[in-house]
N, C-alpha and C positions, 0 to 999 in steps of 0.2 A: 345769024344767030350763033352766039357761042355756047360751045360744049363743055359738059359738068364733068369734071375729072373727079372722079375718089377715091381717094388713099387711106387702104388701111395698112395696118400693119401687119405683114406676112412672115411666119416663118417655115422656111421649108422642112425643117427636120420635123418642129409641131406640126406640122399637116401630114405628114408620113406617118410618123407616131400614131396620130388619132387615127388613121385609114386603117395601121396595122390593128390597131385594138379594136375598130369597128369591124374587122375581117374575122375576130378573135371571136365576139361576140354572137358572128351571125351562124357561125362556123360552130359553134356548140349549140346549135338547138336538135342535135342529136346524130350527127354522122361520126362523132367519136366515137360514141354509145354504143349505137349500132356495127365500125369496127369491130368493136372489145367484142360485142356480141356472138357476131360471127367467128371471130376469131377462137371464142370458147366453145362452142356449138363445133367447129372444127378437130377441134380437141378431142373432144365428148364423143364425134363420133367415129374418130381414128382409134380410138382406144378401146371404143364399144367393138369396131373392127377387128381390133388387132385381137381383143382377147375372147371374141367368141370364132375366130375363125377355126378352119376344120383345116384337116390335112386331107381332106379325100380330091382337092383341088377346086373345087368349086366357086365359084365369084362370088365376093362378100362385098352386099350392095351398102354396106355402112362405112366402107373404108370408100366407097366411090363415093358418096354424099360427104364423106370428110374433105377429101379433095378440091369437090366443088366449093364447099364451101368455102375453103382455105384460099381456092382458086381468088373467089370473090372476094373476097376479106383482104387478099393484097393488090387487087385489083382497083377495090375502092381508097383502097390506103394510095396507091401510084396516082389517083384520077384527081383525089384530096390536095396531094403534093404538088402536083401540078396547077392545079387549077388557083393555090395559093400565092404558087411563082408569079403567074400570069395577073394576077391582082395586082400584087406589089410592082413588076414594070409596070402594070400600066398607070399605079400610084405616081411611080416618079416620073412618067412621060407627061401624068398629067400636075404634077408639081414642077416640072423643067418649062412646061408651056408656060404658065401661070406665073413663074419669078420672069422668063422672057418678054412679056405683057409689060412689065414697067420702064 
């Protein structure tokens, strides 16, 4: 019994392309959002911090909640960055397999 070969037409920069913009797309349903979010909420409450604090020394629990938040906000931003890199090699490991196939 012979075997059906089919051939289409590949391009590999077109299949990178469309993975990056399909990476673009799934990647905005709200974790930039929520960035910017934290990131302002950070602000808001370093500032709340900074300007109601007292000189008698006592710990100002709005400059710790800014931190944290701040903490988190470039935490999610590094895990983002990453997790985008790891997309894209695996885009082109799985474009380098696929042009090898023919």
């Amino acid at each position: 019994m012979e075997s059906f070969n089919f051939h289409f037409p590949y391009d590999k920069e077109q299949f990178i392309r469309q993975q990056i913009v399909l990476w673009k797309l799934q990647s905005r349903q709200g974790s930039r959002k929520q960035r910017v979010n934290f990131f302002i909420a950070a602000a808001a409450f370093l500032a709340l911090g900074i300007l109601a604090g007292s000189d008698d020394g006592s710990p100002n629990p709005f400059i710790l909640v800014g931190i944290l938040f701040m903490l988190y906000a470039v935490f999610s931003a590094l895990i983002y960055g990453a997790a985008k890199r790891r997309y894209i090699r695996k885009t082109h490991e799985v474009a380098d397999k696929y042009e090898a196939m023919d």
